[in-house]
C-alpha positions in Angstrom: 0.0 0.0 0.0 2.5 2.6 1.2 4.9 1.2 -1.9 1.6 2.2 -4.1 1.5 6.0 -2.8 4.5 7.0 -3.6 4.7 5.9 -7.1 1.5 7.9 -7.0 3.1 10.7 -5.9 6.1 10.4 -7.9 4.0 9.9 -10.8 2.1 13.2 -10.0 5.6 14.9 -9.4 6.6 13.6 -12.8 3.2 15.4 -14.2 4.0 18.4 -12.7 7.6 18.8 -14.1 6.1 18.0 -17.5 3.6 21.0 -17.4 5.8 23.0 -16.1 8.2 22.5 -18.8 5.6 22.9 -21.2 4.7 26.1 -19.9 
């Protein structure tokens, strides 16, 4: 479970740096 939420949150991290790349 705990495993699980952080490649959740590394995954929305990951999101993040993408937008704000594209911006």
């Amino acid at each position: 479970m705990k495993k699980g939420r952080i490649f959740t949150n590394c995954l929305f991290i990951v999101c993040t740096l993408m937008a704000a790349i594209s911006f």
